[in-house]
C-alpha positions as CSV (number, residue, x, y, z in Angstrom):
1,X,3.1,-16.1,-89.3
2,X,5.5,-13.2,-87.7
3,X,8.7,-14.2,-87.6
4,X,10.2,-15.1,-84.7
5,X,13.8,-14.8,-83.6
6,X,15.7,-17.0,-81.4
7,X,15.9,-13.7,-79.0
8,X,12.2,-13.2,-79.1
9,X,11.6,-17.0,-77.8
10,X,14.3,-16.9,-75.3
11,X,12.8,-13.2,-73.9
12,X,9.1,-14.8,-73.7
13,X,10.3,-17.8,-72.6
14,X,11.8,-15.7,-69.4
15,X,8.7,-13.6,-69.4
16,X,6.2,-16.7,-68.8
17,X,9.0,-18.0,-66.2
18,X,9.0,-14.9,-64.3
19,X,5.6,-14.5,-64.1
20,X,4.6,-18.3,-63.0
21,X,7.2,-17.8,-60.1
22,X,5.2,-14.6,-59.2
23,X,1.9,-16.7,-59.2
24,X,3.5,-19.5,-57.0
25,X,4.7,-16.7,-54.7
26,X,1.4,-15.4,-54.7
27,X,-0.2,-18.4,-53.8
28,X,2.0,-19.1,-51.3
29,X,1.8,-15.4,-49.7
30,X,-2.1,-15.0,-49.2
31,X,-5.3,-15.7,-49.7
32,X,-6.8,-12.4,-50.9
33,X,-6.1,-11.1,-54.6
34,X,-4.9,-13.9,-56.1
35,X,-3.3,-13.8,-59.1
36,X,-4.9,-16.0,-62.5
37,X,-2.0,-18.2,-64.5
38,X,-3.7,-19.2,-67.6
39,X,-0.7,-22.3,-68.1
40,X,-0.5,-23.5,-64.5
41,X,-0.6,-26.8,-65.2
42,X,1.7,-26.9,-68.2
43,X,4.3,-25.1,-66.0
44,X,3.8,-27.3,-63.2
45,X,4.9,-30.2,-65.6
46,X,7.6,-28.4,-66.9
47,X,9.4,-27.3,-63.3
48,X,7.7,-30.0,-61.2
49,X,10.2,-29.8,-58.4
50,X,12.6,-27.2,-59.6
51,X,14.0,-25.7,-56.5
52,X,14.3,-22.7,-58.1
53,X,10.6,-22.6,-58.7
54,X,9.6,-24.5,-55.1
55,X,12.4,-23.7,-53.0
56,X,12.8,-25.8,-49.6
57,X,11.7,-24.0,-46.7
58,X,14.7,-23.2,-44.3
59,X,14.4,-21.7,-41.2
60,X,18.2,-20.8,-40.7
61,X,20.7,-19.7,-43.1
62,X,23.2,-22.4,-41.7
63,X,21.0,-24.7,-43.9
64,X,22.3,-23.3,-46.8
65,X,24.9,-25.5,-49.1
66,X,27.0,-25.0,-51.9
67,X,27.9,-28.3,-53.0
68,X,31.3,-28.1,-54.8
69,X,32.0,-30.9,-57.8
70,X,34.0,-32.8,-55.2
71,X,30.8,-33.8,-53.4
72,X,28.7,-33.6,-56.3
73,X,31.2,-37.1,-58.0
74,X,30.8,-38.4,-54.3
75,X,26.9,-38.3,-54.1
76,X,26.5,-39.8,-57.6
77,X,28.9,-42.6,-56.9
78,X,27.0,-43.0,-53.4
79,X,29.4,-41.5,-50.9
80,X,28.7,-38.9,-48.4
81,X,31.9,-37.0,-47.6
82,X,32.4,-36.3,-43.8
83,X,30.3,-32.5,-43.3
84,X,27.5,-33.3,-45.0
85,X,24.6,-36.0,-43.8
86,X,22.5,-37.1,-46.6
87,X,18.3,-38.1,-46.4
88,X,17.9,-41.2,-48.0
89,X,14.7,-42.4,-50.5
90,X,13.8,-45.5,-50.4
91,X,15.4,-47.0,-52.9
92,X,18.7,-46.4,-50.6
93,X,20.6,-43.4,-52.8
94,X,21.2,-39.8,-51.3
95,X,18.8,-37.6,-52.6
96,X,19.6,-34.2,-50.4
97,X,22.8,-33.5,-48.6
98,X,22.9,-31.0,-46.1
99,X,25.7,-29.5,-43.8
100,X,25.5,-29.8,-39.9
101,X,26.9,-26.4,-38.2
102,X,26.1,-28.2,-35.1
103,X,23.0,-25.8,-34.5
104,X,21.8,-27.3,-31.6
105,X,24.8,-26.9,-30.1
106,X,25.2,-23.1,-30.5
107,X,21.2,-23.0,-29.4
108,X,22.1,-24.5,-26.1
109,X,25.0,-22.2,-25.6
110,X,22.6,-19.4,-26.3
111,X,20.1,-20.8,-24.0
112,X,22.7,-21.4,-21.0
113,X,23.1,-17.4,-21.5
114,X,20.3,-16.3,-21.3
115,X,19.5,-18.5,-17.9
116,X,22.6,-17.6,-16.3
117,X,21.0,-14.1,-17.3
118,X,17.9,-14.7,-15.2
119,X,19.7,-16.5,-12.7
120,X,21.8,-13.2,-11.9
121,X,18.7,-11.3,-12.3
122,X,16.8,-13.1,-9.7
123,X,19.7,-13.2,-7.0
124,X,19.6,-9.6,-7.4
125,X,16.4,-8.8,-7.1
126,X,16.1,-9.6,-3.1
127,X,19.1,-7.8,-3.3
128,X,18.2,-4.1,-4.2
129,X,14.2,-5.2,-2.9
130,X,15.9,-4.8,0.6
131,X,18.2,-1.4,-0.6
132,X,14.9,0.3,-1.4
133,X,13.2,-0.4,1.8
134,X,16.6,0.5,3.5
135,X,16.9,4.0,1.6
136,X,12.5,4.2,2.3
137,X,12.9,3.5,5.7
138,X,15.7,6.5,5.8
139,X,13.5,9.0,3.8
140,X,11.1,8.2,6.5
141,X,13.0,8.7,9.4
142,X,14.1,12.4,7.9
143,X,10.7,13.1,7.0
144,X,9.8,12.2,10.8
145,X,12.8,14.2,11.7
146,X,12.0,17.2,9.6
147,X,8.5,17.3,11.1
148,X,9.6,17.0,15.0
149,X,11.8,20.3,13.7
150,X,9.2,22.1,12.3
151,X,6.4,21.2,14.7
152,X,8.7,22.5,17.5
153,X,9.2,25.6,16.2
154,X,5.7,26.7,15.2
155,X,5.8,26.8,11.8
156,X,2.5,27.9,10.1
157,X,2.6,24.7,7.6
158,X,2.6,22.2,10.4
159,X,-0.4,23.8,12.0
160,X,-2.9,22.5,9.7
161,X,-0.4,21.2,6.4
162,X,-3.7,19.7,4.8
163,X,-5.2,22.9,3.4
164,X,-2.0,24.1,1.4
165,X,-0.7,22.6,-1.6
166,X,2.9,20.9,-2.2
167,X,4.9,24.1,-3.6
168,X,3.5,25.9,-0.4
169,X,4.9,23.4,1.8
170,X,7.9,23.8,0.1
171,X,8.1,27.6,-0.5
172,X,7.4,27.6,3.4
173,X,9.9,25.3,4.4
174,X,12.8,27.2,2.8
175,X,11.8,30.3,3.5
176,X,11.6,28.6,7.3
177,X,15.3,27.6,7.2
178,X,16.6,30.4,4.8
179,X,15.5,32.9,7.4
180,X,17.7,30.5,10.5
181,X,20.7,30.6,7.8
């Protein structure tokens, strides 16, 4: 038998830890090329519900707790200390202990913003609707104005404006008014 140091246990010891976490990742991740544990159910034994093998799921990091020893004493003697609420098994003790942040709280803030938002948004909207029919309504009364000018003094694009193309128009209108500056 090769001998075996303390060091060379502890090291494979790690190895086979790290690599049992990568295969519960795995198989938590996806379906397709999944990874082969030959000591999956030894390990499970061993870790059962190690968090640091199975963590919880959180959706938020205001989840998150660091219990200091202070709480720690509390929740073995069976006291909950003030921030934290505790889920009770059924035999009655405190089995987790989480902090509150008040998160709904700071969720209903953020969704009073973001209807006052839309609020402010829709009162607008009629608001600049009616400026862009009022500026529309102007750009057509020039355009009408414009035309009356042109039309009244003969101008070759008013004659028959549908054969020529936009930069005509245009190159014919200023040369039109250049030549009356």
């Amino acid at each position: 038998m090769p001998d075996v140091t303390k060091e060379n246990f502890y090291n494979r010891w790690r190895v086979v830890e790290r690599n049992y976490k990568k295969y519960i990742d795995n198989q938590n991740s996806t379906a397709r090329g999944r990874k082969y544990f030959e000591y999956v159910e030894e390990m499970k034994n061993i870790f059962g519900g190690k968090r640091s093998v199975h963590p919880e799921i959180i959706l938020s990091n205001e989840q998150i707790e660091q219990l200091n020893p202070k709480q720690i004493n509390n929740l073995e003697n069976g006291n909950s200390t003030a921030n934290t609420s505790g889920k009770s098994d059924s035999k009655g003790s405190i089995s987790v202990a989480t902090k509150t942040r008040h998160p709904t709280r700071k969720r209903e803030s953020n969704l009073e913003l973001v209807r006052d938002d839309r609020k402010q948004y829709y009162s607008e909207k009629p608001i600049i609707g009616r400026e862009k029919l009022v500026e529309l309504q102007r750009k057509n009364y020039l355009i009408k104005g414009r035309n009356t000018i042109l039309k009244e003094n003969n101008c070759k694009c008013c004659s028959d404006h549908s054969k020529i193309s936009v930069f005509e128009f245009i190159f014919l209108f200023i040369t039109h008014f250049v030549k009356r500056i």
